[in-house]
N, C-alpha and C positions, 0 to 999 in steps of 0.2 A: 408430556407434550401431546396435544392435539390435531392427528393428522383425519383433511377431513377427505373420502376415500373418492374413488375417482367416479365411480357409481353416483353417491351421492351427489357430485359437482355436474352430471349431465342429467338427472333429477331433475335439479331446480333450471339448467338453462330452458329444459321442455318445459316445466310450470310456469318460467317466464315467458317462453314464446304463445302457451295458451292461456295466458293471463295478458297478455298484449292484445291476440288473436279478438279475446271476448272482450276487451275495454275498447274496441275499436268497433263491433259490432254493437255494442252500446252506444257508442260517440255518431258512428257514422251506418248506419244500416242499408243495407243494400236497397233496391229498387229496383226491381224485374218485373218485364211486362211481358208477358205471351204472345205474339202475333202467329197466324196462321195464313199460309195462304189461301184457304178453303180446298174444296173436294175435289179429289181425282181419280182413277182408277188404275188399277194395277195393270192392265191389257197395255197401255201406253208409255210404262217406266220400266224400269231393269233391261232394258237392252244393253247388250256389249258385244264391243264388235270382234271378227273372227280374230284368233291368233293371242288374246289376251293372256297372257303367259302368269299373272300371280296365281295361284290358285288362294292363294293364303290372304285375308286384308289383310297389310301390316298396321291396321291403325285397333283394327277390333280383334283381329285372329277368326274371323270368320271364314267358312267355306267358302270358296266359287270354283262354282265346277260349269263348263261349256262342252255338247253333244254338238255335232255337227249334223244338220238333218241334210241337207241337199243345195245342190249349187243351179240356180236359177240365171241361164245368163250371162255368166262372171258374178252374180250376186248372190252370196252367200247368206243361207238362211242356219240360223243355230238355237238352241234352247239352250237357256241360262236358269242357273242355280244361285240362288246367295242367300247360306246359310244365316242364322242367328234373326228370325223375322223380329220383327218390334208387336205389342201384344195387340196394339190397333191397326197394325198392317192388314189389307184384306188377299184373299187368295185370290187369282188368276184364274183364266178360263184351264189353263195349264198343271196348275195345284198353288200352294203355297211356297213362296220362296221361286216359285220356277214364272219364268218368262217368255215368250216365244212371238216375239215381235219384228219388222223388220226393221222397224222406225218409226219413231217420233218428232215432234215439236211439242214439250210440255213447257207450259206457260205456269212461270210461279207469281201470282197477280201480288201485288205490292199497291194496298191501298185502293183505287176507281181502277178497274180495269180501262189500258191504254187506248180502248177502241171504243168508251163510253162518249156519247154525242149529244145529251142530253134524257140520258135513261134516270128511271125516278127510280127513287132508294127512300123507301118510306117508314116509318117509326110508327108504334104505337104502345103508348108511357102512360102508368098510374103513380103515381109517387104522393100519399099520406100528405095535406098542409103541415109543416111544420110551426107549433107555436112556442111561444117562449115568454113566461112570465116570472116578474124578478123582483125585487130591491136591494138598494145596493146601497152603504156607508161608507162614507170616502171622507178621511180626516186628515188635513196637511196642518203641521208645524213648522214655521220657522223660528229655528232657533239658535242666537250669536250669527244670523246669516247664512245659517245650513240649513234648507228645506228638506223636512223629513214627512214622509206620508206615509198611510196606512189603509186598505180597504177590506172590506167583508162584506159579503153578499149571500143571497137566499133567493135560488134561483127553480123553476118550475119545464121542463120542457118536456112535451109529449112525444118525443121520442126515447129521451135518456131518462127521464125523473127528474126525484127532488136532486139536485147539486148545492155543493157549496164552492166557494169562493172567498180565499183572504189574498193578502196582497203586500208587501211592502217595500219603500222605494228609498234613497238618499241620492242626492245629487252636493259634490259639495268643492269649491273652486281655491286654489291659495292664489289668485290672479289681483293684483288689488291696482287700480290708476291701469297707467301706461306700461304699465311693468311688465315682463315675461310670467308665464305660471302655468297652472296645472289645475287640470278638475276631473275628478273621481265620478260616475254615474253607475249607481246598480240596484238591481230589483228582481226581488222572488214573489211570485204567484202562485199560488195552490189553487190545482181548481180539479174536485170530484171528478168531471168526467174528463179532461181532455189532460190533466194529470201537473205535476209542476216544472214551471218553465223559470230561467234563471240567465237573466239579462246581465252584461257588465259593459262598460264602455270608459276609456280612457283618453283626455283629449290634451293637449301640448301646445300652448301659445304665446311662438317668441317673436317677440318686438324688439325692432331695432333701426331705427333711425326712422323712417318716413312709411315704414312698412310692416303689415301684421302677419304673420304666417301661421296659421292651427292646423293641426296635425290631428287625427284623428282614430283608434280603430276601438270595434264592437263585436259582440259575440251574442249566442243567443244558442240554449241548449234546452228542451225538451225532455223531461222522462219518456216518452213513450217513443218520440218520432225521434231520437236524438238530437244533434250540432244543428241547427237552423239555421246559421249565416255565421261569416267571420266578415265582416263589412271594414273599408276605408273611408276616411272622408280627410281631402287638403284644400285649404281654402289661403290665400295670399289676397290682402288688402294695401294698396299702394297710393301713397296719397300724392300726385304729380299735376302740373299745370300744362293746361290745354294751348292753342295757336294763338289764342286771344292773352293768355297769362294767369289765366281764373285756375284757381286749386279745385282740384276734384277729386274725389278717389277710384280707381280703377280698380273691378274684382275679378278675380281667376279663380281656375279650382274644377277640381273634379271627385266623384267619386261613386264606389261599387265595392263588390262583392266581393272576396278573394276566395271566399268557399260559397256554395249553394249548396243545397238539397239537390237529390235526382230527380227534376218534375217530370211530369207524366208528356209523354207528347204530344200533339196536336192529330190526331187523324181525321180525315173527311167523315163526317157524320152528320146528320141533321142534330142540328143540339136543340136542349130543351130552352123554352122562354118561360120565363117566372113572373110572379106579382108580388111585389116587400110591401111590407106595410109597418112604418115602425109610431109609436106612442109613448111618451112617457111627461112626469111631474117627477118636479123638484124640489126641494126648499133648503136654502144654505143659512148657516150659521155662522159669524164668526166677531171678532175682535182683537181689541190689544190690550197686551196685560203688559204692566214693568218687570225686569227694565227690557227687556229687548224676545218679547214674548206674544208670535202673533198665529195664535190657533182659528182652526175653520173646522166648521163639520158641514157634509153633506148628503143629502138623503136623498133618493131617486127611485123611483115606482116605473117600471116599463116593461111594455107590450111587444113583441115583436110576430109578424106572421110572412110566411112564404110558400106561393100556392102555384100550381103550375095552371098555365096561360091557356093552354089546349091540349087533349091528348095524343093529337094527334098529327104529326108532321110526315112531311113530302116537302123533295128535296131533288133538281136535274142533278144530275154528274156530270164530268166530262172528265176526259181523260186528253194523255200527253199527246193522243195523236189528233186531234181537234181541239184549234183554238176556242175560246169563251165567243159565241158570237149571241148569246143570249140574253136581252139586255133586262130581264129578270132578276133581281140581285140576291134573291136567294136559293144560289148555286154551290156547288158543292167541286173545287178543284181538286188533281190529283196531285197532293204535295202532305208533306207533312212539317214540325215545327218541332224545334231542340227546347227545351224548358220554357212550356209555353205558360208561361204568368206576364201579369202584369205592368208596364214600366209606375217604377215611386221613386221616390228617392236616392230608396240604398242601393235601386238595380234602375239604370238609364240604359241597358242594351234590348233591342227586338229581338226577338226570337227569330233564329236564324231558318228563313221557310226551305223547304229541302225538296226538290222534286223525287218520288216514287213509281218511276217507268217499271215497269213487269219485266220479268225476265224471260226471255223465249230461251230454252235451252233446246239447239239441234242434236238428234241422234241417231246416227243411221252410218251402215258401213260404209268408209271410206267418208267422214267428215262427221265433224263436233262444234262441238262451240256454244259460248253462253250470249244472247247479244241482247239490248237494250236502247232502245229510241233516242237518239241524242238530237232537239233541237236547235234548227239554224237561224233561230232570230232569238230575243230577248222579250217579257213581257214580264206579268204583275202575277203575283196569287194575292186572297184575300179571302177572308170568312165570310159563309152567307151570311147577309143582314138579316139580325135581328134584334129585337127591342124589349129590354128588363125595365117592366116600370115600377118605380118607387111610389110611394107618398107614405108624408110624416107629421105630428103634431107632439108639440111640446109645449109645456108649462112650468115655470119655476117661480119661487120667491126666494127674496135674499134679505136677511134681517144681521144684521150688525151692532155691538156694544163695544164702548171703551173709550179711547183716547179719539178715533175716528170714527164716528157712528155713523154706518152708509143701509139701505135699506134700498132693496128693487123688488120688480116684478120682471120674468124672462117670459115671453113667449114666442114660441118657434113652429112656425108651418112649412113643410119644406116637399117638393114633389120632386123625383129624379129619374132620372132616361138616362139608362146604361144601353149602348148602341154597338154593333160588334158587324163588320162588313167593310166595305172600302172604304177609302182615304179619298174623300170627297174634295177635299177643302180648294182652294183657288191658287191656293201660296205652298202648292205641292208641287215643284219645279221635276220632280224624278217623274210624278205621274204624269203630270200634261204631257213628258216628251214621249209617252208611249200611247199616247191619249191618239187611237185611231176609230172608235166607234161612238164618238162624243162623251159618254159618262163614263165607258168602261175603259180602262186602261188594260190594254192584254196583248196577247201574241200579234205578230205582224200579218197585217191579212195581203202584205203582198203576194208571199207566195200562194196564194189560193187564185189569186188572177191571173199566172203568168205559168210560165211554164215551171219555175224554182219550186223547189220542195220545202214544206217548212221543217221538215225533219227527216232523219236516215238513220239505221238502226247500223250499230257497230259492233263487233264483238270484243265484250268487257277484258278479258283476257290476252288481247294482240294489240302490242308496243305500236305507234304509228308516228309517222312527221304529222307538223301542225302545217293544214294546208291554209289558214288565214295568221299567220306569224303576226302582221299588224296590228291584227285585232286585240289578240293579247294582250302585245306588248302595250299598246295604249292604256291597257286598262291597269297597268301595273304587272303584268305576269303571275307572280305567285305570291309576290307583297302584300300583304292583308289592307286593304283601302276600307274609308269607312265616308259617307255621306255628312253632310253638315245637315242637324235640324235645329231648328230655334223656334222660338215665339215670338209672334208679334199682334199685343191683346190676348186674345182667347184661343187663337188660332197655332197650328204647331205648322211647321212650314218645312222642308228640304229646299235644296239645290238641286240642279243638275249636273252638275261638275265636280270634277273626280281626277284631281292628279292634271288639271288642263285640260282633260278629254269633254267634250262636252256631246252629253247624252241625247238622242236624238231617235227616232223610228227607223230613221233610214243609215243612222250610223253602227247598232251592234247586228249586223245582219253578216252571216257567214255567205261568203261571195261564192267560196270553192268549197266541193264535198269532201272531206277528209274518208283518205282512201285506206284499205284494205285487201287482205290477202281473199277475203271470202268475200261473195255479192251475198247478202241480204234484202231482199225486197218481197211487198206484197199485195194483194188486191183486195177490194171489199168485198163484201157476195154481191154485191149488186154488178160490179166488174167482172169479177169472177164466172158470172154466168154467159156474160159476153166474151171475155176475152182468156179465161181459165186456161188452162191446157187442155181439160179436162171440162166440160161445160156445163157438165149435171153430174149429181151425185147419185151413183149406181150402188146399189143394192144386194148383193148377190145370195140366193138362198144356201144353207147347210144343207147335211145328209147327204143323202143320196144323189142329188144335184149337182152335189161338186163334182162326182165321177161322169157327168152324163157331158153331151158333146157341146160346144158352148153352144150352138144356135138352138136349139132346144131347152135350155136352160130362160127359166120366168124371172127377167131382172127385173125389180122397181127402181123406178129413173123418176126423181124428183130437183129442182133448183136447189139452189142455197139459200134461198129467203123464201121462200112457199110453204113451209114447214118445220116448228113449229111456228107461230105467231110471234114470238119472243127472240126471233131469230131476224134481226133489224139489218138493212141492204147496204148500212155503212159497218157492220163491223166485220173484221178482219176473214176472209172466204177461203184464202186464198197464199201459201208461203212460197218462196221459190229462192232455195240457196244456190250458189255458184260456186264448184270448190274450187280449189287451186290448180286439178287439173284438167277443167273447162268443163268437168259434166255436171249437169244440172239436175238438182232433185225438185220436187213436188213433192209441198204438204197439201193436200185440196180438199182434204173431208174434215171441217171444223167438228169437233165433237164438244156440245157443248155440255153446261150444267144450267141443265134448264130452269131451276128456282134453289133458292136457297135463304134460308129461313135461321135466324137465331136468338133464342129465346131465355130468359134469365126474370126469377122471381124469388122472392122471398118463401120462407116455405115452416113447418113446424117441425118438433120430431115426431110427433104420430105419425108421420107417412115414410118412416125410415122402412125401407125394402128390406125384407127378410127371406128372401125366393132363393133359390138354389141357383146358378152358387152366390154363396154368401159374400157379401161385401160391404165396410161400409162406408163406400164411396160414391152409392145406387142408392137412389132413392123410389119411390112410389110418386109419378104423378097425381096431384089430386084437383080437377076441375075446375073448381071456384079460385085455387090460386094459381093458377094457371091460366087467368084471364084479367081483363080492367077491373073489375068488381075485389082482387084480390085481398084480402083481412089479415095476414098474417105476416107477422114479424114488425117491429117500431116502424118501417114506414112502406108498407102494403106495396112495396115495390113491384110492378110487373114492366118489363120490356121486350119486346120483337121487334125486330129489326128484319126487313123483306128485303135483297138486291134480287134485282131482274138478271134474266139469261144472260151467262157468257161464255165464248168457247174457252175450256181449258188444257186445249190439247189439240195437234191437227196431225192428220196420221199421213202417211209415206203413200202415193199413190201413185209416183214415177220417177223412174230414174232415166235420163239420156244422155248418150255421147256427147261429146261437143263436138261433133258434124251430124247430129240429127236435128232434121225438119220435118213438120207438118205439113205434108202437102195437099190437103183436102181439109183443114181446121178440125176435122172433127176427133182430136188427139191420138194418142200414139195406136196404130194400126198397122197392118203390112205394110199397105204401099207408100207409109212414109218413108224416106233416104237416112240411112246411121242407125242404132241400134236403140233398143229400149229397155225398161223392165217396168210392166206395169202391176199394181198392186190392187187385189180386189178386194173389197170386205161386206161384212154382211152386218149390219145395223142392227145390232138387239135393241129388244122392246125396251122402253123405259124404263131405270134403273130406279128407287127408291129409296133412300137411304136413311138413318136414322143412327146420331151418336149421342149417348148411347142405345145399347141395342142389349137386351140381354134376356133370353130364354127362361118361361114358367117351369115350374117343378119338373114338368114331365119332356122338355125339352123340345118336343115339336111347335109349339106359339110363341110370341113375345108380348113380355108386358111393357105398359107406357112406363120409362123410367127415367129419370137425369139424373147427370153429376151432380153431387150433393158438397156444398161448399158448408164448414161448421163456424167459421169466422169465428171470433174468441170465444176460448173458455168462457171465461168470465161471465158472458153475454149469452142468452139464449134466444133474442129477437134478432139476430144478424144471422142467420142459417137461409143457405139459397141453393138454388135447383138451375141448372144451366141444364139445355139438348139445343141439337140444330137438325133440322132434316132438310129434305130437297129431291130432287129428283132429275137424273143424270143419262147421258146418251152413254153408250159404249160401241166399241169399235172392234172384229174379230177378222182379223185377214184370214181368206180360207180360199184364195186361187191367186197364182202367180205368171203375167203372158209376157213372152215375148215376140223377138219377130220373128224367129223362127221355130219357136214352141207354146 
């Protein structure tokens, strides 16, 4: 007897679960994208408030350790520790890992920063024309009534090379008259460079009495990208008479996707505009042979090119805290898009557009919280317009022998405008009802006339009642509703109407503020210098200064918009929380990121970095590819990408009771009534930053270096060089007043 041991039997269930693990990352491979929220600084993060009792994280096992420095006030000042830094974290005015702040508002921007009003976000792109030269054999038989084809091709492109291409297809039905049946479809493609794909589809159509019903599904598998689609398709034919008696047939039917690929998303970018150019000649062959023998051949000679439009784009922004009032259309909103491709056949759903508010996370003793803009009306996003133009020329002949001898000539001139931007059309019943600026459909501009807000910032984290219940509920509450589009001619059309509700400018507008345990609110700097708490931004020197008596002390006192230049009088000046137990903080020193730059190009390996210390993830900047002119790699790719100034952080610059007044405007002072705590800082020079950054031999300089991306084995003209740099404000509290210190 053969016993098989127990060792052995939990063997094979692990070879089976990583034998599953790997046929599933074959079929279906993941899809990860990196988003950032751009640059910050250590001076305004790791705050924690007194009394924080883990010392231990239980998520990492990291240290944290809190020193208690002195008590300002009732506000307590502490230096914090957290172990285990990450290898790009930068150190503190304090050291590494250590923090010594009293508070924040850090802003983690999510797409257009929320306070963008039409700031340009400008591109500048080299991308190689791509050409493609080919011919290509395409032979179908039918044969007893089973179409069978075959292709091969010999193809030229200057980015990949020489490729080949074969091909083969069957499609084949048992459906014969009026009868019920069944049809087989499948086809495998080999192709050199993009690798082999492997189509099958099966379809089911039962008839029965006055009505046809096909059933449908498809699949679609890839070597290299995996599972491509698992597709449905039902279609019911019904043949009934109309009010008059006249027979007609009625058609239904729907159908999609039951699997997709992970596509990439949608984010605000200027995108690029192209020129296609396509060419090709024909000449077909074919006849019939007995007894039921009908072969074709066809030969095909074609050109293909695609070349960029301009190198150079600009692009306004806006963000969620300003409506679109720009009637410009190539605009850039803050929104992003879930699998943003195409509508065709086998996918009839839009991509579902998603708003991306920033997150302002509060932190400061004695109040927290993450909060995010929530608006009170309803409006449109859309892609900038812009315009891919085609043109095409074709030529074919077709020569025939046999039982039916047919002979042509094919020619084809075709020019085509691919168009990307709003929904212009007339027979757009969802657009018109938001139609307030004539072309644009967008946010409601009533609240900007009236005293209404068009938005209020809420904290993401605290449960609340719904203060418009109606509004909801009209729209279905939490029921997934969907829009009717049709066509009518050329044109694609919507509704307005939605479960009975019918859509309107003045119908989804939030009447009431939906409330909260904290007040959140803020001013521009153009506000802020009028009505701040706080009305200029003070300066205050280090050294030896901070000891000395305040009126002797050389503060620099400058606006919120006076400097620098990039620092615009609508964005954000100005924060003012309200906790729960009536006292109010002040964030009033916006600290921004004054440019930021990012850069990505193709590159060789002769400039692989060999510098101490060793890596090889560094690469050596080299000049020429480092600019438009770049030469290196299949397609000379260079891009930078410039966003204008934004604050990304706004520091603690008072705390008051709630029975303190300002009784002379000019912020918290002695002879105002109730208590304070004011906060001073001293504004270092401009900060300069550079990732990567990494030290010559000798460790005192640095050299120009990027991350080095090696993109396939296989491949040595896909290796690329990413850096971003920019140049940043910082913020160092270094005096603490109150009213009686």
């Amino acid at each position: 007897m053969y016993t098989i041991s127990s060792s052995s039997s939990k063997q094979r269930k692990i070879a089976m679960i990583i034998l599953m693990i790997m046929v599933w990352q074959i079929t279906i491979p993941n899809v990860c994208y990196g988003l950032t929220s751009g640059p910050s600084a250590p001076e305004t993060e790791g705050f924690a408030p007194l009394g924080s009792s883990d010392m231990v994280d239980l998520f990492t096992g990291g240290l944290h350790y809190q020193v208690p420095i002195m008590d300002v006030g009732g506000y307590p000042i502490t230096l914090n520790y957290q172990a285990n830094p990450s290898m790009e974290q930068e150190a503190s005015w304090v050291g590494l890992g250590w923090s010594l702040t009293p508070g924040a508002v850090n802003r983690n921007m999510r797409g257009i920063p929320d306070d963008f009003n039409g700031d340009t976000i400008g591109k500048k792109i080299n991308i190689k024309d791509n050409n493609t030269v080919g011919v290509s054999i395409e032979g179908n038989l039918k044969l007893f009534g089973i179409p069978l084809g075959m292709n091969a091709g010999l193809f030229f492109n200057n980015y990949n090379g020489l490729g080949l291409d074969l091909g083969a297809k069957i499609n084949s039905s048992t459906k014969a008259g009026n009868k019920s049946g069944s049809g087989l479809t499948g086809g495998i493609n080999l192709n050199s460079q993009s690798g082999a794909e492997l189509t099958l589809g099966y379809g089911l159509d039962i008839c029965g009495g006055s009505s046809s019903n096909l059933v449908g599904v498809s699949a679609g598998l890839n070597s290299r990208t995996g599972l491509q689609s698992i597709g449905y398709d039902f279609s019911r034919d019904k043949i009934r008479a109309n009010s008059q008696g006249q027979l007609g047939t009625h058609s239904s039917g729907s159908s999609g996707n039951l699997f997709t690929p992970g596509f990439p998303t949608y984010m605000p970018s200027p995108r690029y505009v192209y020129r296609n150019t396509y060419m090709s000649l024909g000449l077909t062959f074919g006849g019939e042979l007995p007894p039921d023998f009908h072969p074709n051949l066809r030969v095909t000679g074609y050109y293909t090119n695609q070349s960029l439009n301009t190198q150079y784009l600009r692009s306004k922004a806006y963000g969620m805290m300003h409506p679109v009032n720009d009637p410009a259309p190539d605009i850039l909103q803050d929104f992003d898009r879930e699998k943003d491709m195409p509508i065709t056949k086998n996918n009839i759903c839009i991509g579902v557009p998603i708003a991306t508010p920033d997150i302002f996370n509060v932190q400061a003793e004695g109040i927290s919280g993450n909060y995010q803009i929530e608006r009170n009306d309803a409006g449109s996003f859309f892609d900038p317009d812009k315009t891919d133009e085609s043109s095409g020329q074709s030529f074919g002949v077709e020569i025939g022998v046999g039982a039916d001898v047919h002979n042509g000539v094919d020619l084809h001139v075709n020019s085509t405008t691919t168009k990307s931007g709003k929904w212009k059309t007339e027979d757009n019943g969802i657009f018109n009802s938001f139609n307030l600026y004539g072309e644009i459909a967008t946010f409601n501009n009533e609240f900007y006339n009236s005293l209404r807000q068009g938005y209020q910032f809420r904290n993401i984290e605290e449960a609340s009642i719904l203060a418009n219940p109606g509004l909801y509920g009209s729209l279905g509450d939490t029921a997934p509703d969907s829009l009717l589009i049709g066509r009518v001619g050329p044109d694609d059309y919507t509704t307005n109407n939605l479960n009975g509700f019918v859509f309107g400018s003045s119908t989804i507008i939030k009447r009431n503020r939906e409330k909260g345990n904290q007040e959140f609110s803020l001013l521009s700097n153009a506000d802020a210098d009028q009505f701040g708490l706080i009305h200029d931004i003070q300066d205050y020197p280090v050294g030896d200064a901070i000891f000395k008596a305040p009126g002797s002390v050389a503060i620099t006192t400058f606006t919120h918009t006076n400097t620098p230049l990039n620092k615009m009088d609508y964005h954000v000046g100005e924060i003012k929380v309200i906790s729960e137990t009536g006292s109010t903080y002040f964030f009033g020193i916006p600290v921004y990121n004054l440019s930021y730059t990012e850069t990505a190009y193709r590159t060789s390996e002769r400039h692989i970095y060999s510098g101490s210390p060793l890596t090889n993830n560094v690469i050596s900047v080299d000049a020429t590819e480092n600019s438009l002119t770049n030469g290196s790699g299949k397609d000379h790719f260079y891009e930078l990408t410039m966003t204008p100034g934004y604050s990304y952080a706004f520091l603690l610059t008072a705390v008051t009771s709630p029975d303190y007044s300002d009784l002379t405007g000019n912020g918290p002072t002695e002879d105002d009534l109730g208590t304070y705590t004011k906060f001073n800082y001293h504004q270092s020079s401009t900060y300069y930053y550079r990732t990567p950054l990494t030290p010559n031999t000798t460790g005192t300089n640095t050299v120009n270096v990027a991350n080095f991306n090696e993109g396939y084995n296989t491949l040595s003209t896909d290796q690329s060089g990413t850096y971003s740099t920019g140049s940043k404000e910082c913020g160092i509290c270094n005096r603490l007043k109150t009213r009686t210190m």
